[in-house]
SETI-408104 format. One record per residue: residue number from 1; residue in one letter; x, y, z of N, C-alpha, C, O in turn. Coordinates in nm, 3 decimals. Layout:
REM SETI-408104
REC pos code     nxx     nyy     nzz    caxx    cayy    cazz     cxx     cyy     czz     oxx     oyy     ozz
REC NUM    A       X       Y       Z       X       Y       Z       X       Y       Z       X       Y       Z
...
This chain:
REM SETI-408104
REC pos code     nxx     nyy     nzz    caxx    cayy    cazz     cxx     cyy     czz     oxx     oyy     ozz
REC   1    X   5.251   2.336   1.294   5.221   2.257   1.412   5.350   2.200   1.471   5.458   2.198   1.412
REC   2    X   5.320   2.149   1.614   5.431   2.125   1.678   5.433   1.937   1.691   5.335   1.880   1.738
REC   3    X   5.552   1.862   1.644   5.563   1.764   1.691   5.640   1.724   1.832   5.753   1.770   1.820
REC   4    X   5.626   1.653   1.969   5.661   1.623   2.047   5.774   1.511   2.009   5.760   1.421   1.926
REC   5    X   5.874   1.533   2.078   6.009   1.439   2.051   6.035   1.355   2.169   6.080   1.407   2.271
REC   6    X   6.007   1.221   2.162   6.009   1.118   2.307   6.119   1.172   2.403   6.087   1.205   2.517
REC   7    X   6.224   1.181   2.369   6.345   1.193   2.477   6.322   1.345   2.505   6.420   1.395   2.560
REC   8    X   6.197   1.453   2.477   6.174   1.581   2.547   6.235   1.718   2.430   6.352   1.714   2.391
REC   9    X   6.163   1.806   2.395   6.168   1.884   2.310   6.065   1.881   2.229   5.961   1.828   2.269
REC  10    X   6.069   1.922   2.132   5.944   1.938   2.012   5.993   1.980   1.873   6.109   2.018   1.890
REC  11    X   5.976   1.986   1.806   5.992   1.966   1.676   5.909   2.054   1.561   5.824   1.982   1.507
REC  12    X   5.910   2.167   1.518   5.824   2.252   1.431   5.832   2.182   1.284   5.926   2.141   1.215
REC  13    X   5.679   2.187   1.267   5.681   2.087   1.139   5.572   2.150   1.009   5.501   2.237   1.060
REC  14    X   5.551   2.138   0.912   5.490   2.152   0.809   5.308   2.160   0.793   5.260   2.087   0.707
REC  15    X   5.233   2.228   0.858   5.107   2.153   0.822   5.048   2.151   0.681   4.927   2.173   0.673
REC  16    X   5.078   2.140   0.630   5.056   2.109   0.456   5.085   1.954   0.470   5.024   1.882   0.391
REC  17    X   5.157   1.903   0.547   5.229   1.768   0.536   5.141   1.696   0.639   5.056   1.613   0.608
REC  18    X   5.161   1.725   0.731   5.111   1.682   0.868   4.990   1.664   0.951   4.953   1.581   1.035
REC  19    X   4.934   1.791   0.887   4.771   1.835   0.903   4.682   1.790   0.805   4.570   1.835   0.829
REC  20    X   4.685   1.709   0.687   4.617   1.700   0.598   4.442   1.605   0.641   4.426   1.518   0.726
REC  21    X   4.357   1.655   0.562   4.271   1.585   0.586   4.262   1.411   0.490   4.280   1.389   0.370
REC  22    X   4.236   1.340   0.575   4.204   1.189   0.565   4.170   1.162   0.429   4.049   1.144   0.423
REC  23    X   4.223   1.151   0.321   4.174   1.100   0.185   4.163   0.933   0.188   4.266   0.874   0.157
REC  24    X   4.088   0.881   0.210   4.087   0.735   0.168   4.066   0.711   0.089   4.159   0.630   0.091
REC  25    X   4.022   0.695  -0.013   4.029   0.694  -0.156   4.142   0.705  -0.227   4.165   0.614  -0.306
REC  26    X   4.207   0.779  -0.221   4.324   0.823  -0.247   4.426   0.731  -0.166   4.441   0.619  -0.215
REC  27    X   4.479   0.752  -0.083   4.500   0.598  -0.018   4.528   0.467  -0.002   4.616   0.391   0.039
REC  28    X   4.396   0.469  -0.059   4.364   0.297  -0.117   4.403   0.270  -0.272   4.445   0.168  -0.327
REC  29    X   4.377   0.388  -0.318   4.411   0.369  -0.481   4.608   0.402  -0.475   4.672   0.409  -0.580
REC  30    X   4.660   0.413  -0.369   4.833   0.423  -0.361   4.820   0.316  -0.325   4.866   0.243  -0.413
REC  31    X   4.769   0.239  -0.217   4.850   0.119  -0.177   4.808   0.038  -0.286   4.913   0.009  -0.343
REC  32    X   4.716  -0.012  -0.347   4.702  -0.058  -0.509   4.778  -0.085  -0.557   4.843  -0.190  -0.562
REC  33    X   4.791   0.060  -0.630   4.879   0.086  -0.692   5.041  -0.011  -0.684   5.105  -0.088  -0.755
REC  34    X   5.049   0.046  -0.560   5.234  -0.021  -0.543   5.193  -0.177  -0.488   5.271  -0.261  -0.534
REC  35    X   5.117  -0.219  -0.425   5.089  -0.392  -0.432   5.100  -0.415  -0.560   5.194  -0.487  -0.595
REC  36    X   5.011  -0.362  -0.659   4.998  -0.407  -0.789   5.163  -0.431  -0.867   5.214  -0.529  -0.921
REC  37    X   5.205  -0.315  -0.847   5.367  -0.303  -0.903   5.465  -0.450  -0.889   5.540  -0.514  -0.963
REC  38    X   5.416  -0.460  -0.757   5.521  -0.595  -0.660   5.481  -0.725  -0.746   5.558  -0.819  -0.766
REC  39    X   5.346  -0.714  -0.793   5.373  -0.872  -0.864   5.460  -0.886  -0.980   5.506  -0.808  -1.063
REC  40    X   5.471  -1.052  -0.951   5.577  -1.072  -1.127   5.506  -1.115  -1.254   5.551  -1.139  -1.366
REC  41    X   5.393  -1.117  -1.209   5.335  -1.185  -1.387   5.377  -1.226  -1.451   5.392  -1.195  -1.570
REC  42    X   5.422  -1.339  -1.374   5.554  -1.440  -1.425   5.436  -1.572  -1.498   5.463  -1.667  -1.571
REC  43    X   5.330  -1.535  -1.451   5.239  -1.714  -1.461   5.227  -1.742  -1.626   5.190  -1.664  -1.714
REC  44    X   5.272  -1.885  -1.637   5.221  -1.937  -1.756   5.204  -2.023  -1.808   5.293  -2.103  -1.781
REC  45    X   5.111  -2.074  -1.901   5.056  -2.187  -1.950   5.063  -2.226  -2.095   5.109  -2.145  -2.175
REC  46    X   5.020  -2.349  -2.136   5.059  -2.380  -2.267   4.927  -2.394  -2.314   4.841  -2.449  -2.245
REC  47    X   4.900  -2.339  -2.454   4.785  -2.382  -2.573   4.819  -2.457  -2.634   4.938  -2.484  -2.656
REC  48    X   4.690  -2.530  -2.695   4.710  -2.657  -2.782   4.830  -2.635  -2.876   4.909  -2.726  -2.902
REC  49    X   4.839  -2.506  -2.928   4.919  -2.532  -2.998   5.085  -2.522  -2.982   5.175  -2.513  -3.065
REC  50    X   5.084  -2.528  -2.817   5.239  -2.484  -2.746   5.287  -2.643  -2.708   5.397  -2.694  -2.685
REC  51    X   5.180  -2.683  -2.711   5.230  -2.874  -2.631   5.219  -2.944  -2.737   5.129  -2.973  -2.815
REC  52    X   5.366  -2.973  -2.720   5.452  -3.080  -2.752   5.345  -3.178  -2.800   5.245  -3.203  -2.733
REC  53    X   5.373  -3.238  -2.932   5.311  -3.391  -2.978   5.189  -3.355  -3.049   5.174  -3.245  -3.101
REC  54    X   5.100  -3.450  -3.051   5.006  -3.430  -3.146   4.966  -3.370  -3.239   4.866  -3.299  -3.254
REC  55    X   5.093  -3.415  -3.341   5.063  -3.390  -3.504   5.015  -3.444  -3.599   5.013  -3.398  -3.713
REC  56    X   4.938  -3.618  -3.537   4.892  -3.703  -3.585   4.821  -3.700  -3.564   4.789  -3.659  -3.452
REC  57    X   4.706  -3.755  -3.685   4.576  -3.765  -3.642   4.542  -3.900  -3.548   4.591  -4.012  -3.562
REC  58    X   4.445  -3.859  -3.448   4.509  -4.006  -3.295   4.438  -4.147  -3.407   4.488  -4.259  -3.395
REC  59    X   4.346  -4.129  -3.489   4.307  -4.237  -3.604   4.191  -4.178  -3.646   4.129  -4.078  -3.608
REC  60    X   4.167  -4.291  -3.764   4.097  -4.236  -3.874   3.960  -4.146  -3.861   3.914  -4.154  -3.747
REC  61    X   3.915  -4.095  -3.913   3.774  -4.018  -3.892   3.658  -4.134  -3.867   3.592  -4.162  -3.767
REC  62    X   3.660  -4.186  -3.995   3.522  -4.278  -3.965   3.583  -4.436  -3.944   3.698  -4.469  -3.973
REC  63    X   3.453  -4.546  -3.873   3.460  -4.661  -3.871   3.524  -4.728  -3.772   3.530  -4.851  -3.772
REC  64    X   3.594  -4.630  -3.648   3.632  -4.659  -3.562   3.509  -4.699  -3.436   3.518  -4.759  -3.329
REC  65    X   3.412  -4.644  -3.497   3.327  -4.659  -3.341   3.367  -4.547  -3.251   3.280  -4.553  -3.164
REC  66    X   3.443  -4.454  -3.221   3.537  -4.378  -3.122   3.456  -4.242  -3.183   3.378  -4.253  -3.278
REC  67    X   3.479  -4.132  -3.127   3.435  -3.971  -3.138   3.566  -3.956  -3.256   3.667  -4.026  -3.261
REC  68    X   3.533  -3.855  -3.336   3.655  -3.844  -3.458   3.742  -3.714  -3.351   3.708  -3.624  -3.275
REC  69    X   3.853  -3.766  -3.396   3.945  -3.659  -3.302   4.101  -3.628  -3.406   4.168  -3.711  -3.467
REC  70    X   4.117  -3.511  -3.396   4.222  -3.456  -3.430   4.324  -3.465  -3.434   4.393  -3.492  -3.532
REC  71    X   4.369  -3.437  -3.284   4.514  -3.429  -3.216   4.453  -3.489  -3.065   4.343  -3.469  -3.015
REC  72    X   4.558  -3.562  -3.019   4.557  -3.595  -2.907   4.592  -3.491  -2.793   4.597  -3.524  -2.675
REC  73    X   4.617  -3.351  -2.843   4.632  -3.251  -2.753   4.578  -3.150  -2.737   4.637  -3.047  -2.706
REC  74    X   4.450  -3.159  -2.755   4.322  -3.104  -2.728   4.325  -3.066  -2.594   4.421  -3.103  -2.527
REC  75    X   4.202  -2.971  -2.522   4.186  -2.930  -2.409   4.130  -3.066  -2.278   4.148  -3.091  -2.159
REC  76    X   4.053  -3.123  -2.402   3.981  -3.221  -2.301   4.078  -3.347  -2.285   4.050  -3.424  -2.193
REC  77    X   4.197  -3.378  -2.372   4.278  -3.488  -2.328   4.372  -3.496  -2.282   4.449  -3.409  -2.321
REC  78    X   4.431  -3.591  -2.179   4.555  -3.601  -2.083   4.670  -3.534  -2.189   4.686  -3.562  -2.307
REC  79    X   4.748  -3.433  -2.102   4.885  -3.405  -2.151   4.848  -3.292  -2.290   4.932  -3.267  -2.377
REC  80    X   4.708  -3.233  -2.288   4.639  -3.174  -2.388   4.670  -3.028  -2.300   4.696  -3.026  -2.179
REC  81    X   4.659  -2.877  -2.411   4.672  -2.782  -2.359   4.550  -2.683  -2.262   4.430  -2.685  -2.236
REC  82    X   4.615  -2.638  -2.247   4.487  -2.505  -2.120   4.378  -2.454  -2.200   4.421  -2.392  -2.297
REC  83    X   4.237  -2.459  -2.190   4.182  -2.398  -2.336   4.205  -2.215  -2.318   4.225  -2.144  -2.417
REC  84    X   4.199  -2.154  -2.164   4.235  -2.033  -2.193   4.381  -2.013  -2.130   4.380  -1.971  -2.015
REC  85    X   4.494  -2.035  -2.183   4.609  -2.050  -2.073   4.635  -1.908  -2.071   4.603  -1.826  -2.157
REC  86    X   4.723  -1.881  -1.917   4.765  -1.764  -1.867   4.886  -1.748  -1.930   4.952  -1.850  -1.953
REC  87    X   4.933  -1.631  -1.967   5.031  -1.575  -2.005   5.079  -1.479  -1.905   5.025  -1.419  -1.812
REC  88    X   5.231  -1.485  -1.970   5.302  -1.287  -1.862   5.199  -1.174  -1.901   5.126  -1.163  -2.000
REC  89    X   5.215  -1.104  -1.806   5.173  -0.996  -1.771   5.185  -0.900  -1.730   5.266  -0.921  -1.639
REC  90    X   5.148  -0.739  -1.729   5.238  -0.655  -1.658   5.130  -0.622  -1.550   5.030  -0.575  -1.604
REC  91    X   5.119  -0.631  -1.420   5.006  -0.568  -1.360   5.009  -0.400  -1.294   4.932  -0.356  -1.208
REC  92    X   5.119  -0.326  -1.362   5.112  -0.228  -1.279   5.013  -0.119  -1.388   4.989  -0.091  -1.506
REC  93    X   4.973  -0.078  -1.218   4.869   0.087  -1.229   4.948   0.179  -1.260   5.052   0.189  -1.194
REC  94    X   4.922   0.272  -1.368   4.957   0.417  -1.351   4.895   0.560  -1.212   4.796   0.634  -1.213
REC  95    X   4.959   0.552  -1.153   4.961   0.693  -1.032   5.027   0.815  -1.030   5.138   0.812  -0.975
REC  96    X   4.986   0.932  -1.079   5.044   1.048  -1.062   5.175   1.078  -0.967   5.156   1.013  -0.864
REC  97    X   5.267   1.132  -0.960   5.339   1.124  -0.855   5.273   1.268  -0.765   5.292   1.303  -0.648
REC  98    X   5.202   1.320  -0.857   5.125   1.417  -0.735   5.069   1.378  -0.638   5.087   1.404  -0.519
REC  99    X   4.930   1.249  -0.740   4.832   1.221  -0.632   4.946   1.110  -0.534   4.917   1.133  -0.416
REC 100    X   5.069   0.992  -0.539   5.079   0.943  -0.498   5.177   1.027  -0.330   5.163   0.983  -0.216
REC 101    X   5.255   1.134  -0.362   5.289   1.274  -0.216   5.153   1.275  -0.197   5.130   1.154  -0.191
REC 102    X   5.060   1.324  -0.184   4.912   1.333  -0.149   4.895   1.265  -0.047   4.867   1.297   0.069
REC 103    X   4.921   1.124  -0.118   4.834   1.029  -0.053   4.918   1.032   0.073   4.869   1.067   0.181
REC 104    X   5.037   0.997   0.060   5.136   0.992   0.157   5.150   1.070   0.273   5.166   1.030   0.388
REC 105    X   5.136   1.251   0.206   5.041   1.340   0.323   4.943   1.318   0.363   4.906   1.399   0.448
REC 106    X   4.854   1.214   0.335   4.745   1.211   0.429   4.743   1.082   0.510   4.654   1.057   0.590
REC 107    X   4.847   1.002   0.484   4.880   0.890   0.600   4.951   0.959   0.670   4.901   0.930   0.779
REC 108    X   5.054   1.049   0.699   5.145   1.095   0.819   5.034   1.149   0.863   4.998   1.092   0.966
REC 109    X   4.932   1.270   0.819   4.854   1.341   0.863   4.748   1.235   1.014   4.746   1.245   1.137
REC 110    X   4.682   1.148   0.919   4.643   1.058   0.978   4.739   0.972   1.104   4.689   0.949   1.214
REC 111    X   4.864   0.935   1.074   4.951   0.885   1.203   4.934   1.024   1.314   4.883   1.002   1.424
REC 112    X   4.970   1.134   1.285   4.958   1.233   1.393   4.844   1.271   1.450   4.858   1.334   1.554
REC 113    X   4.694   1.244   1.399   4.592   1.243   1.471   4.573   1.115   1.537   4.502   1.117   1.637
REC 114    X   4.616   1.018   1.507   4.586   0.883   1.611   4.701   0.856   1.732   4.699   0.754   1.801
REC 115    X   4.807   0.968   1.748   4.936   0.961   1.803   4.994   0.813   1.778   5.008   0.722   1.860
REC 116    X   5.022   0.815   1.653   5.064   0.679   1.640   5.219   0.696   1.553   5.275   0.592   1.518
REC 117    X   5.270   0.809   1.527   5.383   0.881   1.468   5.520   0.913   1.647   5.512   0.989   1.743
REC 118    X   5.598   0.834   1.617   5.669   0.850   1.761   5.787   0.896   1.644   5.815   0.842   1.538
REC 119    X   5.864   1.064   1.733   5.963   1.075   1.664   6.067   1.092   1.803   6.052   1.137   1.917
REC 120    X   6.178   1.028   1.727   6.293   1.066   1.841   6.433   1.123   1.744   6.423   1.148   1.624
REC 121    X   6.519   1.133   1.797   6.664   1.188   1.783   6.703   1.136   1.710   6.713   1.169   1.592
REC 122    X   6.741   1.032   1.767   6.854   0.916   1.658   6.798   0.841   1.703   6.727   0.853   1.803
REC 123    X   6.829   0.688   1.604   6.768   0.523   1.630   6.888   0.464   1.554   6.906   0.470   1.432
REC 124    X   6.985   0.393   1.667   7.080   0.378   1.588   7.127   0.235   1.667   7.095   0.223   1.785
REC 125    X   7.206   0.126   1.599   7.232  -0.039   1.673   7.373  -0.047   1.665   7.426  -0.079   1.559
REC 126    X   7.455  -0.016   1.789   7.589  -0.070   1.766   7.638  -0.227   1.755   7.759  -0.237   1.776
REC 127    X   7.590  -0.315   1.735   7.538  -0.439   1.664   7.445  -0.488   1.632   7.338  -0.458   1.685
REC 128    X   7.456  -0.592   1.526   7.315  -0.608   1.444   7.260  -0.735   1.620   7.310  -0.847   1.630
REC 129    X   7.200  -0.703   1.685   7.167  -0.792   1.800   7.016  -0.797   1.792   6.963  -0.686   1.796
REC 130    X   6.953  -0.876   1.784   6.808  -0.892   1.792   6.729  -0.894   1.949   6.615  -0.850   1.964
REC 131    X   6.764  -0.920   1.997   6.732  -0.932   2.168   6.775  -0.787   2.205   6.696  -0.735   2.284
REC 132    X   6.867  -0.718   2.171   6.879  -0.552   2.230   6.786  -0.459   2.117   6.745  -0.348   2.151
REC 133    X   6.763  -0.505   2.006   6.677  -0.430   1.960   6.548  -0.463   2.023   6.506  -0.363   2.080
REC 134    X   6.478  -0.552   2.034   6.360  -0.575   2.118   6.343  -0.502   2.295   6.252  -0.420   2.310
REC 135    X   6.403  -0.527   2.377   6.482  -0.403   2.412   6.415  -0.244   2.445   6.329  -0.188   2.513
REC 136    X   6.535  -0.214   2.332   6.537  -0.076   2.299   6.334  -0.043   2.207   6.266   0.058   2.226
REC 137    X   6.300  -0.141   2.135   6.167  -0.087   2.104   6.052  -0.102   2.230   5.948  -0.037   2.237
REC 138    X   6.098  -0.205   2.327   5.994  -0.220   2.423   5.999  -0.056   2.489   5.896   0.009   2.502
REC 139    X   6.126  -0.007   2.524   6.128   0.116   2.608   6.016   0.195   2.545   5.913   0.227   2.605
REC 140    X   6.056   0.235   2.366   5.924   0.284   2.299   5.787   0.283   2.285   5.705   0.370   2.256
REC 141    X   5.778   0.130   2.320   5.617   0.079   2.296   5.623   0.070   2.186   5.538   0.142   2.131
REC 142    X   5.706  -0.005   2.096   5.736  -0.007   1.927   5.710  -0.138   1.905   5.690  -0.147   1.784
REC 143    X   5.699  -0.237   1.952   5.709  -0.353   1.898   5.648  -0.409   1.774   5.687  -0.509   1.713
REC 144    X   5.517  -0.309   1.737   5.453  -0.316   1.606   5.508  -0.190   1.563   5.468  -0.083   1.610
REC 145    X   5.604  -0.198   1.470   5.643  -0.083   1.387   5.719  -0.055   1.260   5.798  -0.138   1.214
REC 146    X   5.695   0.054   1.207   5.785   0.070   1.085   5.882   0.153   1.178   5.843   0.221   1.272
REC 147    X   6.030   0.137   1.134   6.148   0.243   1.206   6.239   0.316   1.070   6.332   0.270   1.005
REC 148    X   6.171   0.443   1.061   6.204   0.517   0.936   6.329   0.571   0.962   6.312   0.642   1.061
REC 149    X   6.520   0.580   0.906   6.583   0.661   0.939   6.632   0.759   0.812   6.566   0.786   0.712
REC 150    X   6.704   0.784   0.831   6.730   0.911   0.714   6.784   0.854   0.624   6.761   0.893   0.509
REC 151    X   6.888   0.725   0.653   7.019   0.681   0.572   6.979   0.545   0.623   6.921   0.526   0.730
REC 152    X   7.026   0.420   0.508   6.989   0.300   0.524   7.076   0.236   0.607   7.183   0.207   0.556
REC 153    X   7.054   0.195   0.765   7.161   0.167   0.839   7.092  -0.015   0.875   6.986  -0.066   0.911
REC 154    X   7.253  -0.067   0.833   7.247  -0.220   0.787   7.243  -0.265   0.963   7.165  -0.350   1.005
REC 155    X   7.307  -0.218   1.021   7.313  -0.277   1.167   7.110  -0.292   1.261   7.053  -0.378   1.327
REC 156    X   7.076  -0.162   1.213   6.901  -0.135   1.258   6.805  -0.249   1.180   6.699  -0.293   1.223
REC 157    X   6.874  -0.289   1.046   6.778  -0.379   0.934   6.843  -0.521   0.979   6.756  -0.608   0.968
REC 158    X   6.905  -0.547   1.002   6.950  -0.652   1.039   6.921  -0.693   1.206   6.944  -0.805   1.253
REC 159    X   6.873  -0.593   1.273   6.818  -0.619   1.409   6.704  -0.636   1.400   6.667  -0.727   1.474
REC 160    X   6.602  -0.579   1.327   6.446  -0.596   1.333   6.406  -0.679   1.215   6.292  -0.682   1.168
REC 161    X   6.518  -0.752   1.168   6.457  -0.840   1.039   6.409  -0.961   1.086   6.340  -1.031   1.012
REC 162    X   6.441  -1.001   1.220   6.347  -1.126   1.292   6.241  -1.101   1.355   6.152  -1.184   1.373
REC 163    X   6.240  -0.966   1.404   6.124  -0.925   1.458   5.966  -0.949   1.417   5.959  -0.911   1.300
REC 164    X   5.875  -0.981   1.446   5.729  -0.974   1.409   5.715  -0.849   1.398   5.766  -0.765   1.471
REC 165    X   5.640  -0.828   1.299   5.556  -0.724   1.258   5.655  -0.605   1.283   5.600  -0.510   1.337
REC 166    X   5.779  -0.588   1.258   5.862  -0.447   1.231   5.942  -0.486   1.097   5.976  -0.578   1.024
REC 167    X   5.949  -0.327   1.123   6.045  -0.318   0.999   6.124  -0.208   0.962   6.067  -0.101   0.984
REC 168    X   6.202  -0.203   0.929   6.319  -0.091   0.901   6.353  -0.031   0.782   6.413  -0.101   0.700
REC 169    X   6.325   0.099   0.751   6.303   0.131   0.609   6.404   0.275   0.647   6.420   0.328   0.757
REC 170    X   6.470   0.316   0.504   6.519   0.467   0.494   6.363   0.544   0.417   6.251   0.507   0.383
REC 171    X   6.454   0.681   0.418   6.338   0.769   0.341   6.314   0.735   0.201   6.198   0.742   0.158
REC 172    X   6.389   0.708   0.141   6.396   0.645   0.004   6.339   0.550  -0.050   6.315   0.531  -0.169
REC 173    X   6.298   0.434   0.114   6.235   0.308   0.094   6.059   0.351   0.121   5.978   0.272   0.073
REC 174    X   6.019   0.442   0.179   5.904   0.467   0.238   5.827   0.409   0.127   5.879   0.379   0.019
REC 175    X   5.701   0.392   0.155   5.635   0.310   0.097   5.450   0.330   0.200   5.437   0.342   0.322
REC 176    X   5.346   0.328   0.101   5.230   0.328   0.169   5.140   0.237   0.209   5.028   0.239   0.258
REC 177    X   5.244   0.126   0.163   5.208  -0.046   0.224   5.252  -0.012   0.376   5.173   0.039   0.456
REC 178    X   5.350  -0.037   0.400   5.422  -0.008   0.514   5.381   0.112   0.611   5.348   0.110   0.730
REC 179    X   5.392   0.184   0.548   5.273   0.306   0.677   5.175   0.217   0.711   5.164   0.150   0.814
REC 180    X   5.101   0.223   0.610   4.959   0.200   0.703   4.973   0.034   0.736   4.862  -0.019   0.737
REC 181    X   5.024  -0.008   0.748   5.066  -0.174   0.764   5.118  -0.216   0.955   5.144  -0.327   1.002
REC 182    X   5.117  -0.092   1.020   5.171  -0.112   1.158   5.133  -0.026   1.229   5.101   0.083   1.180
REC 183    X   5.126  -0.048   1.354   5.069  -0.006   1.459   5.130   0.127   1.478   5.050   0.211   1.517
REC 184    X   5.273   0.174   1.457   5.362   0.299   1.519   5.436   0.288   1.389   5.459   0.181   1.334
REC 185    X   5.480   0.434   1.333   5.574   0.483   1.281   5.652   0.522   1.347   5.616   0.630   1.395
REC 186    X   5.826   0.469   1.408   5.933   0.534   1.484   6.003   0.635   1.368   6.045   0.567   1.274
REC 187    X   6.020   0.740   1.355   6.085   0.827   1.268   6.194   0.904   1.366   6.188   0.931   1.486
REC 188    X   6.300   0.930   1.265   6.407   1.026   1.361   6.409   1.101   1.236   6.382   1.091   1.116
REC 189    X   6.469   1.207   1.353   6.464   1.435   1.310   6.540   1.441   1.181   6.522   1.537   1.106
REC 190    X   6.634   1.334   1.145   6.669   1.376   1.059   6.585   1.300   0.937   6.618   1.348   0.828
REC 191    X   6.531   1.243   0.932   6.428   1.126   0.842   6.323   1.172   0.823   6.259   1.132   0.726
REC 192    X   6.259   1.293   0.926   6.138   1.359   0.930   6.199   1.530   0.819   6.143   1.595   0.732
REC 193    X   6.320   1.541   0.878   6.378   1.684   0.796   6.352   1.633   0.644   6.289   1.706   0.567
REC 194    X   6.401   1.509   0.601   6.388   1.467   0.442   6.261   1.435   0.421   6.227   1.453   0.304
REC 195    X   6.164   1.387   0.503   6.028   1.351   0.479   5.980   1.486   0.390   5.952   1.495   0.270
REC 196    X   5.981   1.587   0.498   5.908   1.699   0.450   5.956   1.727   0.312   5.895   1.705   0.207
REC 197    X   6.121   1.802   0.336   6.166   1.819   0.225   6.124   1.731   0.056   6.097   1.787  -0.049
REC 198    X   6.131   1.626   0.074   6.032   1.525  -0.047   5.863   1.573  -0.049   5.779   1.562  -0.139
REC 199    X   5.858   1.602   0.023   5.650   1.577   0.047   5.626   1.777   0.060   5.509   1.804   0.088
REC 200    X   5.686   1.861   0.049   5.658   1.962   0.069   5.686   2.059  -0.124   5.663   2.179  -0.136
């Protein structure tokens, strides 16, 4: 199949890559997947027997009149521990790297049936300027977008890092949060040449 190139030409492309039919399932179980990855399962809490103090008995068993109590660091008393406390954790899913190219072919697939895949030439910022990148994406109709280039160029990431809802990724960074996360994929010829090449 043929991709159309904004500034005029076209682009011969892969349909194994491009043409794929819509897996959602598949999909949904990638973006999962890599959300899941991103947390830190850093959270944690203390058990009775992690907090500090109460090694004394708080007083005697009987004759107090009072409930007989143990330790003063029980669940139910001030400065007492978590009865189920959270610990670290690892939350990541295991994903094939088959099924996760898959999935990935069937989000570009999907961007090219909704014409929501804009490819051009080059996308390139001779300063990191935020007001000329806004700009240059209005000409596009980009203002909701991921801007995929081949090579991680600091001047393009540093222009759309104030931007709402864009974002600037290499091929290396792609990601299936980020696809399906914006309105337009901007890709350039040479970012689309490595796309395939990875996904084919």
């Amino acid at each position: 199949m043929e991709l159309q190139i904004t500034n005029g030409g076209s682009l011969e492309v892969n349909d194994a890559i491009f043409a794929k039919d819509f897996n959602e399932t598949l999909v949904h179980q990638a973006v999962v997947t890599y959300m899941a990855g991103g947390r830190s399962g850093t959270k944690a809490q203390k058990t009775r027997s992690e907090v500090s103090g109460g090694g004394a008995k708080p007083w005697r068993q009987k004759g107090t009149g009072r409930a007989r109590a143990g330790t003063s660091r029980g669940p139910i008393w001030r400065k007492g521990g978590v009865t189920f406390a959270a610990k670290p954790r690892d939350y990541t899913k295991k994903l094939n790297k088959k099924m996760y190219r898959a999935a990935i072919r069937s989000i570009f697939s999907e961007l090219v049936r909704q014409d929501r895949l804009v490819v051009v030439d080059s996308f390139t910022a001779d300063a990191p300027k935020t007001q000329a990148m806004i700009a240059k994406l209005k000409e596009l109709d980009c203002l909701n977008a991921l801007i995929v280039t081949d090579v991680d160029d600091m001047n393009v990431y540093l222009s759309t890092r104030n931007i709402p809802h864009c974002e600037a990724l290499d091929v290396q960074g792609l990601n299936p949060v980020s696809l399906v996360g914006h309105e337009k994929v901007l890709i350039t010829t040479a970012a689309l040449a490595k796309v395939q090449e990875w996904l084919s």
